[in-house]
ZAMAR-683966 format. One line per 4 residues: number of its first residue (from 1); their letters; for each residue x, y, z of N, C-alpha, C. Coordinates in Angstrom, 2 decimals, padded with zeros to 5 digits. Atoms other than C-alpha are relative to their C-alpha. Layout:
BEGIN
NUM = a = X/Y/Z/X/Y/Z/X/Y/Z  ...
END
This chain:
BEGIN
1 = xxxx = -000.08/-000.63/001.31/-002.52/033.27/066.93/000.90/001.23/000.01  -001.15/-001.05/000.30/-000.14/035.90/067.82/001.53/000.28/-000.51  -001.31/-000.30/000.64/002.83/034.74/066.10/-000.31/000.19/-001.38  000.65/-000.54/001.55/000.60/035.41/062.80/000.67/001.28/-000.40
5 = xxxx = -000.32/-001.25/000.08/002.04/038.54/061.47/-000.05/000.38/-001.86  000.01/000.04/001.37/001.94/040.07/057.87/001.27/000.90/-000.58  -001.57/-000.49/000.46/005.39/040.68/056.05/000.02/000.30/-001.66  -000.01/-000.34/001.22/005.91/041.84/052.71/001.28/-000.92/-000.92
9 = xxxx = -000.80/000.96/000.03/007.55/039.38/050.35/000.20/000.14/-001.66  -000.36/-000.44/001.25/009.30/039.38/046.90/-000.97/-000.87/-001.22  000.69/001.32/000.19/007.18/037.34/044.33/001.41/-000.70/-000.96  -001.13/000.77/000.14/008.86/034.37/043.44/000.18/-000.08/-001.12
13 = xxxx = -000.42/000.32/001.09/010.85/033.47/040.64/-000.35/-001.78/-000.39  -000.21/001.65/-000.34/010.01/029.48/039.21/001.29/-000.35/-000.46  -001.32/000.59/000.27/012.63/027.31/038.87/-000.46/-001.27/-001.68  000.35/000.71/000.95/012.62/025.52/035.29/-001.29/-000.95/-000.12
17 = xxxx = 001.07/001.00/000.23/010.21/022.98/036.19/-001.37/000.03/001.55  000.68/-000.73/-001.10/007.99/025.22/038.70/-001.14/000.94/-000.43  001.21/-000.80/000.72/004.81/027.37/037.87/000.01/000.96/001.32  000.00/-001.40/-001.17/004.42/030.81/039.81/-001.65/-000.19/000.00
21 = xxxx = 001.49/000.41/000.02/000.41/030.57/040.97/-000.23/001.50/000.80  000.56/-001.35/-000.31/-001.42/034.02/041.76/-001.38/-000.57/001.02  000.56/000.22/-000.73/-003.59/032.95/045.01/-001.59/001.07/-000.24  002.09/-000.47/000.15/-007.75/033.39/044.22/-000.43/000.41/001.40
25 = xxxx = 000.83/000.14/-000.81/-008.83/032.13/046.75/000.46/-000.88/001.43  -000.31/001.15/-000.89/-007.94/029.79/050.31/-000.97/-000.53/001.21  001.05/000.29/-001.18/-009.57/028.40/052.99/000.68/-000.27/001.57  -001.02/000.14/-001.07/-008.55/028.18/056.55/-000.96/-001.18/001.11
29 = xxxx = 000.40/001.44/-000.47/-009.37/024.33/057.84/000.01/-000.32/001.30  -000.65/000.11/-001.69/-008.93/022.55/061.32/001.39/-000.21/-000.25  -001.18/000.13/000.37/-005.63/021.53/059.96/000.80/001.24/000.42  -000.97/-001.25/-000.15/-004.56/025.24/059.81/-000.13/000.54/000.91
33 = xxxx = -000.12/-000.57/-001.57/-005.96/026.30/062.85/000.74/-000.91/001.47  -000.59/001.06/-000.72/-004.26/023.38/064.67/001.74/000.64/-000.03  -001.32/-000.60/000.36/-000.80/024.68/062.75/000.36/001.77/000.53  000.59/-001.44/-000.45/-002.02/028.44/063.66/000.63/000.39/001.46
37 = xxxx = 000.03/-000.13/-001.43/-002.35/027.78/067.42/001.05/-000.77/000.46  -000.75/000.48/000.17/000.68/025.67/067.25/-000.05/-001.55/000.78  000.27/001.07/-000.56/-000.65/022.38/068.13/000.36/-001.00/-000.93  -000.76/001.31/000.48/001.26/020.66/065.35/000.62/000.69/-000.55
41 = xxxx = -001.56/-000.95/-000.22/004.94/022.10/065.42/000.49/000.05/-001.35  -000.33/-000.27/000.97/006.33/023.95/062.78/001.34/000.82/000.28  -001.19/-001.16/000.14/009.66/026.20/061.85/-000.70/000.83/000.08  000.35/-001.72/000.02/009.36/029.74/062.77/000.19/000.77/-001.61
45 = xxxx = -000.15/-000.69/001.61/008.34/031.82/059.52/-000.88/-000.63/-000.64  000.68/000.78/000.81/006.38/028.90/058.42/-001.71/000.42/-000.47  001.16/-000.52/000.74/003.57/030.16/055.96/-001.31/-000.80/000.01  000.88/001.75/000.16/000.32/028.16/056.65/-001.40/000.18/-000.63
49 = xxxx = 001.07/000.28/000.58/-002.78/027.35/055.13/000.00/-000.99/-001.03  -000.65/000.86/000.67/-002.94/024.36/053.16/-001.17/-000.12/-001.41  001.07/-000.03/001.50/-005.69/024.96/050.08/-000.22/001.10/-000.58  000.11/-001.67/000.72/-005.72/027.67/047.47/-000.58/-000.57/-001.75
53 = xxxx = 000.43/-000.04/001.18/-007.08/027.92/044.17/000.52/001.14/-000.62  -000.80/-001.26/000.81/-005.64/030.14/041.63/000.04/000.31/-001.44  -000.29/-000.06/001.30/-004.17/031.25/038.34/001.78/000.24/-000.58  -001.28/000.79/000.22/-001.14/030.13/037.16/000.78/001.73/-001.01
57 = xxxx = -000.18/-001.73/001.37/000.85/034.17/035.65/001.32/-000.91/-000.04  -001.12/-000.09/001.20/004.09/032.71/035.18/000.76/-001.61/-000.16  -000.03/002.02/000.37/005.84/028.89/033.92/001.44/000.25/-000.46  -001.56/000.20/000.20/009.44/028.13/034.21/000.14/-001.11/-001.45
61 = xxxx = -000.02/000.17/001.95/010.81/026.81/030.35/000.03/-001.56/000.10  000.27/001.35/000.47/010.50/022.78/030.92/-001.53/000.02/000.41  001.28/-000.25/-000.23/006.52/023.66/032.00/-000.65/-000.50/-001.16  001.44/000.50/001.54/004.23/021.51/029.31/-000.92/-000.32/000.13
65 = xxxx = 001.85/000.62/-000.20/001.02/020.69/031.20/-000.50/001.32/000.14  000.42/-001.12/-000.43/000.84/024.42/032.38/-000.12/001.02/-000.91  -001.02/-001.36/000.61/000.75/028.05/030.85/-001.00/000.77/000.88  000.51/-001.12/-000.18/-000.12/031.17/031.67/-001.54/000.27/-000.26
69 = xxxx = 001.69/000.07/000.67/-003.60/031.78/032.36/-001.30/-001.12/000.32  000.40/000.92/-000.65/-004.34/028.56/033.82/-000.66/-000.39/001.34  -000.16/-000.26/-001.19/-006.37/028.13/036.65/-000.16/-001.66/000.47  -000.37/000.74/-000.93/-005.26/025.62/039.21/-000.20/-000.27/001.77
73 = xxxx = 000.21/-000.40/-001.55/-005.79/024.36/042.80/001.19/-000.71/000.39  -000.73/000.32/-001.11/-003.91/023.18/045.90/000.12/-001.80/000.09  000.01/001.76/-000.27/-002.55/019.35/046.22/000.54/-000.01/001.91  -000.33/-000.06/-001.43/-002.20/018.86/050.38/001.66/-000.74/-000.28
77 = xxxx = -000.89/000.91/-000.03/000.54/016.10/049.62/001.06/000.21/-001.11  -000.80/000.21/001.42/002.93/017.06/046.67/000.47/-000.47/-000.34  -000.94/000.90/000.49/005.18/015.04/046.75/-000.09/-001.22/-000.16  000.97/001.70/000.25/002.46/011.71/046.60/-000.46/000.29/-001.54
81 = xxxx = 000.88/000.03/001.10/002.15/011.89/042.79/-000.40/-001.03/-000.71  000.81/001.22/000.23/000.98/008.35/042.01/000.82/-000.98/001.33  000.12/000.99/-000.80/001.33/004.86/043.44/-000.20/000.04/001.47  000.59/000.30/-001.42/000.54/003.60/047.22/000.80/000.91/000.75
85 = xxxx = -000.28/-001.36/-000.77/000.94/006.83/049.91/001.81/-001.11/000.63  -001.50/000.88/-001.35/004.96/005.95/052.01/000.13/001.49/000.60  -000.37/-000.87/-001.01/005.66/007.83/054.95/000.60/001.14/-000.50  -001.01/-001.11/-000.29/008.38/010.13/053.62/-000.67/000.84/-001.52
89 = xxxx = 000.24/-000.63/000.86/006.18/011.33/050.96/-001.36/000.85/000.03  001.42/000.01/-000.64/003.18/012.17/053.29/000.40/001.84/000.44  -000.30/-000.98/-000.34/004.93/015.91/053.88/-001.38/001.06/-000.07  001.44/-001.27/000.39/001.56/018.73/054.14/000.44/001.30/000.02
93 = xxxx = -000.08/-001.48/000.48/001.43/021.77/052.87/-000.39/001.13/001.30  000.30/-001.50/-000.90/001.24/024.87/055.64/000.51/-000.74/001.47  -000.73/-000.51/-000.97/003.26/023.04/058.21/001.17/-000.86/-000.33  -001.70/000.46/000.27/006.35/020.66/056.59/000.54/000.88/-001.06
97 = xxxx = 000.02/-000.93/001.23/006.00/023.48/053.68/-000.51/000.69/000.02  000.52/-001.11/000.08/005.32/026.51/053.42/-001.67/000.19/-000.72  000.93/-000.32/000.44/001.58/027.40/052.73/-000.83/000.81/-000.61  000.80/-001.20/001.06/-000.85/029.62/050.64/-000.48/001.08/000.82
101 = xxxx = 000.66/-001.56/-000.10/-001.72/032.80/052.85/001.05/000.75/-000.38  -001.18/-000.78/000.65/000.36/034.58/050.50/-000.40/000.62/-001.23  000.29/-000.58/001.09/-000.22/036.53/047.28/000.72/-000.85/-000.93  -000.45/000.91/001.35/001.94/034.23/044.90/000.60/-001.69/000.95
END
């Protein structure tokens, strides 16, 4: 756990079809302690924890399921948003992507 460290970070801007999420709450799984202790390899920098619950402060301008104010949780898989799971869409959150121990 000592490449853990805490850095100060800008909050993000979304991108048109992106929602900015204000982190409640997270949890820290075997998943993340596996990613943690680096027993399933990640980029250096890589932000981990892979479940958060939240509230949605800001909504880029094609945003129509979301607004401001909304609260929302964590999908492990994002990029599986319907039909049968395929390999290259199986990416997890906190070690092929950056994860929620973060303030936004």
């Amino acid at each position: 756990l000592e490449n853990l460290s805490f850095v100060d970070a800008p909050k993000p801007v979304p991108r048109s079809n992106e929602v900015v999420v204000k982190v409640g709450a997270s949890s820290l799984n075997y998943h993340d302690l596996l990613v943690a202790n680096g027993s399933i390899p990640t980029e250096d920098g890589r932000i981990p924890l892979s479940d958060c619950g939240g509230t949605v402060v800001e909504v880029g301008s094609e945003v129509s399921k979301w607004k401001v104010g909304d609260l929302v949780m964590s999908c492990p898989y994002p990029d599986w948003i319907y039909g049968p799971p395929k390999r290259e869409l199986m990416g997890f959150i906190g070690d092929n992507s950056n994860g929620y121990a973060t303030e936004f």
